[in-house]
C-alpha positions in Angstrom: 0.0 0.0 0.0 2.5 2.7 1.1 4.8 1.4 -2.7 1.3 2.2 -5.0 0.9 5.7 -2.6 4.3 6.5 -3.2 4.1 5.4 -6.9 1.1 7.4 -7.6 2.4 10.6 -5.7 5.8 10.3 -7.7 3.4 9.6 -11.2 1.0 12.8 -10.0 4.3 15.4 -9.7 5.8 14.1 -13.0 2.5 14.7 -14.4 2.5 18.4 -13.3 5.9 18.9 -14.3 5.8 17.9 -18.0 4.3 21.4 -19.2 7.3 23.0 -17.7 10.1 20.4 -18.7 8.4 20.8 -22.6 9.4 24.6 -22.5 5.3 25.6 -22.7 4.2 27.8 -19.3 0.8 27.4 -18.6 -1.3 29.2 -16.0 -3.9 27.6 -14.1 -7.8 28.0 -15.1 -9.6 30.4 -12.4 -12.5 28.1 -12.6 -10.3 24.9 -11.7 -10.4 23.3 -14.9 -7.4 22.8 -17.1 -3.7 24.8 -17.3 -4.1 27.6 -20.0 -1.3 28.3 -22.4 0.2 32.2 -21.0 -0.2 34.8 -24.0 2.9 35.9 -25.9 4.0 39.2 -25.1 3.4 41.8 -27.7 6.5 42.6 -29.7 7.1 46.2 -30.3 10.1 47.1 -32.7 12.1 50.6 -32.4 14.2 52.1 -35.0 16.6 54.0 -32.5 19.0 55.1 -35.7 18.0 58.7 -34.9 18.6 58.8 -31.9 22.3 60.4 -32.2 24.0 60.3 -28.7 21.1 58.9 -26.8 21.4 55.3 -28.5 22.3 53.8 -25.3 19.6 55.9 -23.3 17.4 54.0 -25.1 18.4 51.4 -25.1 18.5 50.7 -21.3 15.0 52.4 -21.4 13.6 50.3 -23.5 15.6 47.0 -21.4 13.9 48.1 -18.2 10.6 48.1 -19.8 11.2 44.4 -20.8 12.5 44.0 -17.3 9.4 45.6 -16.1 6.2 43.9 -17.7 5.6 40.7 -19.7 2.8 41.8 -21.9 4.9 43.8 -24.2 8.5 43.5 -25.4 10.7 46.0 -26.9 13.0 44.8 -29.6 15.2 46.8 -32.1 13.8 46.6 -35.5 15.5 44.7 -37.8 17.4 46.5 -40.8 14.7 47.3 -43.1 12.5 46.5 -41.1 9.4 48.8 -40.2 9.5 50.0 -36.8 6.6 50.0 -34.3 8.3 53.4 -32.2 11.1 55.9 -34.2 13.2 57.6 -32.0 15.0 60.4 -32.6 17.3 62.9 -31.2 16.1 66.8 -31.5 17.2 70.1 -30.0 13.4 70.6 -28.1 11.8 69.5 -25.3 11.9 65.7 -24.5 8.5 64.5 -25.9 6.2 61.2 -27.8 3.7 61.7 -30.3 1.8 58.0 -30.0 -0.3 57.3 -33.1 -1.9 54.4 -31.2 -1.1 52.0 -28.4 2.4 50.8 -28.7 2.7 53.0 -32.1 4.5 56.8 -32.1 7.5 58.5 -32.0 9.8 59.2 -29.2 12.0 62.7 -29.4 14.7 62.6 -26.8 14.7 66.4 -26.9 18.5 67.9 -25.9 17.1 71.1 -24.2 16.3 68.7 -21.0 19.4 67.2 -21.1 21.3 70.3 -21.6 19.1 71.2 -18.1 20.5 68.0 -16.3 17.5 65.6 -16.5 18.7 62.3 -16.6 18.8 60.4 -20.4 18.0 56.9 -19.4 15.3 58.5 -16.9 13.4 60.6 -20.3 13.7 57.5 -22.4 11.8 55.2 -20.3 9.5 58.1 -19.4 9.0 58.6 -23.2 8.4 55.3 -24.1 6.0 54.9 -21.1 3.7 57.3 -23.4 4.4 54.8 -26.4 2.6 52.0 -24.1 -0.3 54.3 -23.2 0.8 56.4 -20.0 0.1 59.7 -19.5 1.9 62.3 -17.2 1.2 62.6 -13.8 2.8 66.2 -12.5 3.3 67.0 -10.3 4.3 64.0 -8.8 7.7 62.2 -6.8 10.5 61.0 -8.3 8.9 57.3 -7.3 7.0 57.5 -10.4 8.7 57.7 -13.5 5.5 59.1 -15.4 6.3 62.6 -13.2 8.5 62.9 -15.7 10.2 66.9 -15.3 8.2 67.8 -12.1 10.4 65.3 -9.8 13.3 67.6 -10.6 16.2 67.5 -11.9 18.1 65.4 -9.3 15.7 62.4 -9.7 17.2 59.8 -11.9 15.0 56.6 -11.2 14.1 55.3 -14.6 12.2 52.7 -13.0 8.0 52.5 -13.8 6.0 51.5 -9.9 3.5 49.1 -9.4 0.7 51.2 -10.8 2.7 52.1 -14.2 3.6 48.8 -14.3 0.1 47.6 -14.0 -1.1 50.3 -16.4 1.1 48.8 -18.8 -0.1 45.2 -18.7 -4.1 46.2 -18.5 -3.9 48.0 -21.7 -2.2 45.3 -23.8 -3.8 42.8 -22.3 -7.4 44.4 -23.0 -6.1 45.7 -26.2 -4.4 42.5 -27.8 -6.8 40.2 -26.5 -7.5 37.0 -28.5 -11.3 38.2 -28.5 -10.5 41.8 -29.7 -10.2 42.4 -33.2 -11.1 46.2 -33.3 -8.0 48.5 -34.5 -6.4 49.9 -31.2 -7.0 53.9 -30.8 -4.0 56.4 -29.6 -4.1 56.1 -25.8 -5.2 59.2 -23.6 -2.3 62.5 -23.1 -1.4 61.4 -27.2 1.0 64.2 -27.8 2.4 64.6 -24.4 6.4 65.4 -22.9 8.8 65.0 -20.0 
């Protein structure tokens, strides 16, 4: 008797560790029923070629993003490859121009930098607007969508909980398997640091 409990416990954890030994992650049904394949993360692309000096701004922004959330990914577009976000270095203020959620362009305007805001800290900020957030000013240098009003001396390019959140809600409501409506420009559209 204690062999076939022994057996069947051993049988039972083998069981539930094939779907992770086979590479697939699966998430368990909130009804009970069966594991659910987890849903790819959307791929967004950048084209980061005009982005002059702030190429490796970006690219850390764009790496603490990925570090960040699992709905959405940030890659580097491919050569010839149509980009999802351009980014490009200017002599303005730092600013994104979304055309739609996870769609825009990103200006890492110099006149901020030249003012001491931190370049890693406006890139993530701006591509926070890319994936739908709007400012919140004034507000501490805890949140990275405060953007300018946290000062010059805060240099966290870090999103919190809530951004973070924010992030996942609208790609999972907008990239839904049941949703095949065209995705609209997320609220603040033309907004800066």
């Amino acid at each position: 008797m204690h062999v076939r409990t022994l057996t069947g416990g051993l049988a039972a954890t083998l069981l539930m560790s094939l779907p992770l030994l086979s590479g697939q992650a699966v998430a368990a049904d909130p009804s009970g029923g069966t594991t659910l394949p987890l849903p790819a993360a959307r791929v967004l692309t950048y084209d980061a070629s005009g982005s002059a000096e702030f190429a490796s701004a970006v690219a850390r922004g764009a790496a603490i993003w990925n570090e960040s959330v699992d709905g959405v990914e940030l890659r580097p577009a491919a050569t010839g490859q149509r980009a999802n976000i351009r980014i490009l270095a200017d002599n303005g203020w730092p600013r994104a121009l979304p055309t739609s959620l996870g769609n825009g362009t990103v200006y890492i305007g110099r006149q901020a930098v030249n003012q001491g805001y931190n370049t890693v800290r406006i890139s993530s900020h701006e591509l926070g607007h890319i994936l739908g957030l709007p400012d919140r000013k004034p507000g501490p240098c805890s949140s990275l969508m405060s953007g300018s009003s946290a000062g010059v001396s805060c240099t966290n390019p870090y999103p919190n909980a809530a951004e973070k959140a924010e992030v996942e809600d609208n790609f999972q409501a907008a990239f839904s398997a049941t949703s095949g409506a065209p995705v609209r420009a997320p609220r603040a559209a033309t907004v800066g640091n």
